[in-house]
Each structure stands twice: as structure tokens, then as C-alpha cells.
N, C-alpha and C positions, 0 to 999 in steps of 0.2 A: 477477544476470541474465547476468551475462557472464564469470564468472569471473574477474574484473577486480578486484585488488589495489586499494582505494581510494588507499592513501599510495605505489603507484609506476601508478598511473592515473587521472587526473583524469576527473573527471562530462562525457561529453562534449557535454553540451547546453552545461556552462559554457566548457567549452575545444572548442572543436570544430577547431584545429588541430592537437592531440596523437591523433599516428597510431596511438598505442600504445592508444588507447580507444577508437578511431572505427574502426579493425579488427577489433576481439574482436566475434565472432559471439554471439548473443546464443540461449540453450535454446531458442526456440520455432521457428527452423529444423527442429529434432531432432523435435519432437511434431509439428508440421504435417506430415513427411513421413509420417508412419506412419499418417495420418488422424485422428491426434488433436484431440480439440475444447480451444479455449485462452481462458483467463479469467486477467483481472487485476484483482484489488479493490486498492485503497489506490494509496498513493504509486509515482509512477514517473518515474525518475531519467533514463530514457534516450531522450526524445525526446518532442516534443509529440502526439502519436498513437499511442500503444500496436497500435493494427490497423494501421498501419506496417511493423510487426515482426510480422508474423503472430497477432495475437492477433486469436479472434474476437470478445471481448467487454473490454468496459471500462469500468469502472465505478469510478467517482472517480480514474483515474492522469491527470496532468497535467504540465506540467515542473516546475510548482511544489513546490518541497521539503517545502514544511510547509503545513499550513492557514491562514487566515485567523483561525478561531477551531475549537475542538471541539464546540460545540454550532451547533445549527441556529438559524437559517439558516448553512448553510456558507459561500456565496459559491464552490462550486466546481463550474463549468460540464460537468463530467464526472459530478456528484452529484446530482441531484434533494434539497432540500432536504425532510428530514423533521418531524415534529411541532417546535414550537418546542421548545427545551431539551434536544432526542435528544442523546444523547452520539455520538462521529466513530465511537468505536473500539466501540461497539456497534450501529453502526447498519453497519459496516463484516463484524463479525462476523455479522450478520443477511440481509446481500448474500450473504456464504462459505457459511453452510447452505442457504439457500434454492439457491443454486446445483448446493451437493449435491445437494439432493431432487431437484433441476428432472433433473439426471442419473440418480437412481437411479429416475426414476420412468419413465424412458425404455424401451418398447417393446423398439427394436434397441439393444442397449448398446455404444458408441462409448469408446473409452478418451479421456481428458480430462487436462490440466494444469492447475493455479487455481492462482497466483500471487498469495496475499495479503500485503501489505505495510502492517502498520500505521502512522500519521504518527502514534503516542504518542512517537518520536525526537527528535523537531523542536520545536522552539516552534512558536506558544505553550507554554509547560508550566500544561495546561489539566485540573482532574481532578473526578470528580464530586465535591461540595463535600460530602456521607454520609459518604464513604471519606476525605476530609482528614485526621479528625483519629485515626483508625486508622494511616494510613499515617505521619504525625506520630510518632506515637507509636512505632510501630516504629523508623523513625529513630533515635530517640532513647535507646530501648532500644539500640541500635547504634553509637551514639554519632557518630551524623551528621547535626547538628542542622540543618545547614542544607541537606540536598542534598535537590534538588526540591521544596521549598517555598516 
């Protein structure tokens, strides 16, 4: 979001006295001035309010790093909780299209920026239990028996 080096600029919601990240301007100055409309789905690192920083819409960003759990109920007060059992990172990608159309279907057409950021990064390391024993396997084929299982 900010052009900001993770390993020589710390998260600055967690450090909020390093001036080196609590300076770095953050994209959505640059699309708000030009009339651009601004959306951010998913995880957000940089402050407890995303419309803060000029975004007009925000949908699941919090300062929290990772979720709670990836199925629903999420417990995340920026997400409207979906059908029990919805997966994060599909119900995440389902917010991003709808988004689209909600643009493309627009009358006067307004240039736009969507910032989607999935929480698949973070723990939990939560996956549909279908694709387990696929993704397993591939691993394995790989010879990395134990990474994210």
C-alpha cells in the first residue's frame, strides 16, 4: 500500500513511532485525486479504518493480521458473516466480482481502484477439507511433506 519495505519498515499500526512507516504515503491519495472510486476487500495492515486513508468502501479490512477462523462465522466486524461453512477467501473473491459488475454496470463510468488482499498469509492455516488431500499430495510429490499441513 505504501511502497514500504516490510524488513526496513515496520507495520505501523504495530510501531506507530517509526517515522520511516508512519510517513510513506499510502496509493489512494493518487486515485482520489483524479476522481477515482476506491475499494478494499481483505486484510488491512495500515490503520483501523481503511475510509481514513481515502478509501470509499471497505469490506472485511481491520488492523487485524489474520482472521479468527476462515469459515463463517468469521467474527470480523468489517464482514457481514456468510452461510455457515462459507470459505474467507471465497466469499472474499465473491465481494471483488460483485464489485466489478457493481462498476461495469455503471451508467456514467468513473475510473476505480480495488485493493484486494487475501488473509490465506496468516493463520490460521485454514483450507477447504475437498482440496486437503490434493494439495497433500502435491506436497508430497514435491517433497515437502510437511509445509502447510
Amino acid at each position: 500500500m505504501a511502497g514500504c519495505e516490510a524488513s526496513k519498515c515496520a507495520d505501523p499500526v504495530a510501531h506507530p513511532s517509526n517515522p520511516a512507516c508512519v510517513s510513506q504515503p499510502l496509493c489512494t491519495p493518487v486515485c482520489v485525486s483524479p476522481g477515482y472510486h476506491t475499494a478494499t476487500i481483505g486484510k488491512y495492515h495500515v490503520g483501523a479504518n481503511p475510509r481514513a486513508h481515502g478509501f470509499d468502501l471497505n469490506i472485511a479490512g481491520t488492523t487485524g493480521g489474520g482472521p479468527a477462523t476462515y469459515f463463517s462465522p468469521y467474527s470480523n466486524p468489517a464482514l457481514l458473516d456468510g452461510p455457515r461453512g462459507e470459505y474467507l477467501t471465497d466469499r472474499l473473491t465473491q465481494e471483488a466480482l460483485a464489485y466489478l459488475d457493481t462498476r461495469a454496470a455503471l451508467v456514467e463510468k468513473v475510473p476505480f481502484f480495488l485493493y484486494l488482499a487475501f488473509f490465506t498469509v496468516r493463520m490460521p492455516y485454514e483450507g477447504k477439507v475437498r482440496l486437503c488431500p490434493a494439495i497433500a499430495a502435491w506436497l508430497r510429490i514435491r517433497r515437502w511433506p510437511q509445509a502447510l499441513i
